[in-house]
N, C-alpha and C positions, 0 to 999 in steps of 0.2 A: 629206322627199324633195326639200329646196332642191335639191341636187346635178343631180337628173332635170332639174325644170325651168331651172337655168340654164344646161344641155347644150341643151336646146328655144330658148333665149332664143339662144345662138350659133349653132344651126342656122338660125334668123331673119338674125339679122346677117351670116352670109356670103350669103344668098340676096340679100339687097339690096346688098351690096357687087356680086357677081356679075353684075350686070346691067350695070356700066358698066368691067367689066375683062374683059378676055380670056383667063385664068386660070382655069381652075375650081378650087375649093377639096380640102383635102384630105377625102379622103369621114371623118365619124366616127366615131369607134368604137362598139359595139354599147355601151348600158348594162349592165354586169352589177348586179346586185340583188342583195344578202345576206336573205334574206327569215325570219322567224322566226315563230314563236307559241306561246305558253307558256299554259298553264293549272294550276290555278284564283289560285294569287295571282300570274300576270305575272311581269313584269324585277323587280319589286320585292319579292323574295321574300328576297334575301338570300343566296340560294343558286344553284343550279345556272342559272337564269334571270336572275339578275344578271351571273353568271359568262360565260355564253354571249353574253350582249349586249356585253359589257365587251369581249371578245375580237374579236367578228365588229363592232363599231367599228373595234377596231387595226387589223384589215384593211382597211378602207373606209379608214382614215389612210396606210397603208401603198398602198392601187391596186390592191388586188386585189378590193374592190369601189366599182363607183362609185358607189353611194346602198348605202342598210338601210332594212328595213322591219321593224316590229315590231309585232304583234298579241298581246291577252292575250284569251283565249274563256274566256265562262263554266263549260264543261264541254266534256267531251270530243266529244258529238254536232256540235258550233258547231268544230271542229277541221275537218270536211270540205268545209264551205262556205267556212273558210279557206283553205284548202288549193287550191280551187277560184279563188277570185280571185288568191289567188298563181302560180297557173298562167297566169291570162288575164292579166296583166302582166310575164309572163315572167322569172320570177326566175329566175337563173341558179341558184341554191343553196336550196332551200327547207326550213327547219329547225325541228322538233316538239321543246320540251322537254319531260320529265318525261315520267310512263307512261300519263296520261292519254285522251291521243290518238293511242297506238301502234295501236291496231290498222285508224283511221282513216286513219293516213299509209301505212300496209303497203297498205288498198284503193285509196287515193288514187294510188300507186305504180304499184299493177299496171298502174293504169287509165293508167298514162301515163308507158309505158318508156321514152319518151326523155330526160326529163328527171331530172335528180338530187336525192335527199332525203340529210337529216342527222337519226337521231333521236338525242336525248341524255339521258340517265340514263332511258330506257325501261325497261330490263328486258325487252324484246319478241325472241324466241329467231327467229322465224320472218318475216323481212325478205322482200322481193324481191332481186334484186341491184342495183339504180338505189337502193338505201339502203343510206348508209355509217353505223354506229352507234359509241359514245362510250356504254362503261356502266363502272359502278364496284362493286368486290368491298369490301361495307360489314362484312363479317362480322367479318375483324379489327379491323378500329377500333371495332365495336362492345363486342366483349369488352374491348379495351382502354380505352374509355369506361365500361363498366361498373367494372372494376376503380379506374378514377380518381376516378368518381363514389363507389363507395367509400369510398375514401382522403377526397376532401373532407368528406365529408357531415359535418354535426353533430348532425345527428337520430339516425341512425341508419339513415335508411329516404328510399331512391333509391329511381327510376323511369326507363322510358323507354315510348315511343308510338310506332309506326309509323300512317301514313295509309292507308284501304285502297286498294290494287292497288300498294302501292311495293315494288318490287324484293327480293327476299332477304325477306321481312318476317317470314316464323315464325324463321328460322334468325338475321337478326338480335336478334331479341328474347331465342331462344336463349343468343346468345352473349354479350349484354348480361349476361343471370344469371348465367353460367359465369364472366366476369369479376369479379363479385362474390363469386361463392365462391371465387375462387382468392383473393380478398384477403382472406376470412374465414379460409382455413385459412393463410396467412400471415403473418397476426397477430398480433401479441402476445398471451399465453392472457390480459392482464390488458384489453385491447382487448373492447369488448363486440361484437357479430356485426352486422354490415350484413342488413340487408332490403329484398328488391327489390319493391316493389310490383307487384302481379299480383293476377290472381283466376283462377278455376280454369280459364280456357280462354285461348286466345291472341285471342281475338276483342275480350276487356275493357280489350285494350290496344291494339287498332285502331278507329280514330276515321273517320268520315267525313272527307275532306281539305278545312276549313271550317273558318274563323279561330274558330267561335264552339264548333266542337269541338276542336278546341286548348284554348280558354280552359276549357272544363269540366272538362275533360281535369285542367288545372291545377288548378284550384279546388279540384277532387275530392282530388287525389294533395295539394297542400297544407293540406286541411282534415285526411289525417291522418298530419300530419308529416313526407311529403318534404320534403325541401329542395334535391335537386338531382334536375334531371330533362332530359332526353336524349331531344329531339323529331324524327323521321324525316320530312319530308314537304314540303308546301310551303305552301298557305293554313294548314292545321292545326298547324306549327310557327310560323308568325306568331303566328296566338293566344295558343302558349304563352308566346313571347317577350316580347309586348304586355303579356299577365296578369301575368307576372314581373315587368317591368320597373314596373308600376302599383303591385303590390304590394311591392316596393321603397322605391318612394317614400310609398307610406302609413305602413310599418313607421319609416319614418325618421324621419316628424313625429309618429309616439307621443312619451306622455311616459315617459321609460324605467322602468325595470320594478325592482318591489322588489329591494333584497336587490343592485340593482348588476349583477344578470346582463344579456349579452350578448341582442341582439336577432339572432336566427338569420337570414337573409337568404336568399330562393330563390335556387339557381342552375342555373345551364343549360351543360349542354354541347353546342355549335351544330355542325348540320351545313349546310357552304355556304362562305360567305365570312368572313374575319375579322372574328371578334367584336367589335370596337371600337365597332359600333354601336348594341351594351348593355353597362351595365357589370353587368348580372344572368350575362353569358356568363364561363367560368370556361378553359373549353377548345374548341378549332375542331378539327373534323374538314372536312378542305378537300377534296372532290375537285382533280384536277387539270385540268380542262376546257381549259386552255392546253397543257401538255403532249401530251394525246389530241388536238387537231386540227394542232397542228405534226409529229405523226408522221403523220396521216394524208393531212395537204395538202402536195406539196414548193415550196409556193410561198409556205405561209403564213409572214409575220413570223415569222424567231426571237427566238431573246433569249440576252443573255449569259448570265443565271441559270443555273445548270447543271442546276438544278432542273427548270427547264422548256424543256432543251433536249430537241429530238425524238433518239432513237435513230436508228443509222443503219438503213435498214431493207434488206433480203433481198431485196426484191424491186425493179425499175425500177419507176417512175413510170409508171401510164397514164394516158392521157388519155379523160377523164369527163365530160362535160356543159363544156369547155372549162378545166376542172381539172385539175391532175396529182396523180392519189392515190395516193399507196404503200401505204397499208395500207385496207383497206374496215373495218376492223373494229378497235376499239380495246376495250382491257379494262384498265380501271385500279387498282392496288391498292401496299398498303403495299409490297411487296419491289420494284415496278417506279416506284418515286415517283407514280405515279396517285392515291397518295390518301395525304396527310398530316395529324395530329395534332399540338397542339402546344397548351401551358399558355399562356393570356393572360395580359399584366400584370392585376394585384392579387390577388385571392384565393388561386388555387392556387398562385401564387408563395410563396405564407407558409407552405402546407402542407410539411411537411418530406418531401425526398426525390421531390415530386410529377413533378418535371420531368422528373428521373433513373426514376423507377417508367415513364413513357409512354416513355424512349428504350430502356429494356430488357425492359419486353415484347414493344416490337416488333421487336428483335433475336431475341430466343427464339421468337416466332413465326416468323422469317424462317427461322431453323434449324433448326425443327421441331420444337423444346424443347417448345412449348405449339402446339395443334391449337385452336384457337378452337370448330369444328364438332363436335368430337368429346370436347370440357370438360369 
């Protein structure tokens, strides 16, 4: 919060110049505050929470906020008492990641129509209107992960996890297996069959969102013979990432294995930011976080990227809590660049056709060739 207080320190220094000039000063401008709070694993998550901080910085660099504040709550009950000091320091923007704490920023809201909230990758249907939302349609990129994890695997036998209350979560799982049957029946007959890890309820594959069920999570699915696995969430996909990347390096200092065979290596297909940060990640599923608040703020930083340029939007600009919003409501996904896919350097590059298989699915998705929900 250097920013606040060195606005306080100049406030100081024209009162004392003041006193021996005739002059008053120019009055200063109000502080606007970018205010945030992410739970359960924080900015450091990798993902959507790293995403969001990263961006409502460039803003603060850009002047459209003069400080940020960032808070990480252990659970979602600790959301309202945040939410509550955020208000008594007047944040001009006050921003909920993840689904955690939706339905605490929805009360928090009511309770205080004049000011403005941002929830992001919520999933929460039932807002007030003083909340503008930022959510993502995972459904395709999930089949389309499923299908790549597929293709990679050497086991034979993929997985994926969602965390409980994230967004889409039966129908992603759904279409995570649908993706792998389309790559089973597209096969080569001489190709032996992909297997998606599951047990007989959808519940087996929803984990508490907790680093330490993440890593069970993994244990489990790698004690029998996953080797690529496709983590939804946010403390609970650290775990798996952390587990992967450890058992990585255990695998590595074995002493190699009779007979000259290849040592199998976990890998992950990441949802969030670019994979660079493991080399266990094989493919990133990106929301577009930058994209969804340059369409919804007309004042936030663009960018040349064309990728993350805002659409033009239908509607004028109003004016919100001292913001101009064009759109209250953002919905992101593969046909509107909201939400990209894309093969990391090393592994999947070597699989044959890997990169080309993710650009044409999701062409045939876009045109309706393949239905992801209906697979």
């Amino acid at each position: 919060m250097s920013t606040v207080l060195g606005a306080g320190f100049s406030a100081l220094s024209l009162m004392a110049l003041s006193a021996c000039s005739v002059t008053a000063p120019e009055p200063l401008e109000d502080a606007t505050l970018g205010c945030m709070i992410s739970a359960p694993a924080g900015f450091d998550d990798h993902s959507t929470g790293a995403l969001t901080l990263a961006e409502t910085e460039l803003a603060r660099a850009a002047g459209l906020f003069s400080a940020t504040s960032s808070q990480r709550v252990s659970n979602s009950s600790a959301t309202s008492a945040a939410l509550q000091r955020m208000s008594d320091q007047d944040c001009a923007l006050s921003t909920v990641v993840g689904p955690g704490g939706a339905d605490e920023l929805a009360d928090h809201a009511r309770s205080n129509p004049d000011e403005i909230f941002l929830g992001v990758a919520s999933g929460h249907q039932d807002f007030p209107d003083n909340v503008l939302s930022i959510d993502f349609d995972l459904v395709p990129p999930a089949f389309i992960a499923g299908y790549i994890a597929a293709t990679a695997s050497e086991t034979g036998e993929v997985g994926a996890l969602v965390s409980q209350g994230f967004p889409q979560a039966e129908t992603i799982l759904a279409a995570f297996d649908a993706g792998v049957d389309l790559y089973n029946d597209e096969a080569d007959e001489d190709v032996d069959e992909v297997k998606s890890y599951r047990g007989s309820a959808v519940d087996e594959r929803t984990v508490a969102d907790t680093r330490e069920e993440g890593r069970a999570f993994f244990e489990t699915a790698h004690d029998s013979d996953v080797d690529v696995v496709v983590p939804f969430g946010s403390a609970a996909s650290m775990g798996v990432v952390t587990a992967a990347t450890e058992k990585v390096q255990s695998l590595r200092t074995e002493e190699p294995k009779e007979g000259g065979e290849d040592t199998i290596l976990p890998k992950i297909i990441w949802y969030g930011t670019s994979g660079a940060f493991s080399d266990t990640i094989i493919a990133t599923i990106e929301p577009n976080i930058r994209r969804g608040l340059r369409s919804m703020f007309a004042e936030w930083p663009q960018s040349k990227n064309p990728d993350e340029a805002a659409q033009a939007s239908k509607e004028d600009p109003v004016d919100m809590g001292g913001f101009l919003v064009t759109d209250r409501h953002y919905k992101g996904a593969i046909d509107n660049g909201g939400v990209g896919i894309a093969a990391e350097d090393g592994f999947l590059s070597r699989v044959s056709d890997a990169g080309r298989s993710i650009t044409d699915l999701r062409e045939r998705i876009k045109s309706g060739d393949i239905d992801p929900e209906k697979s």
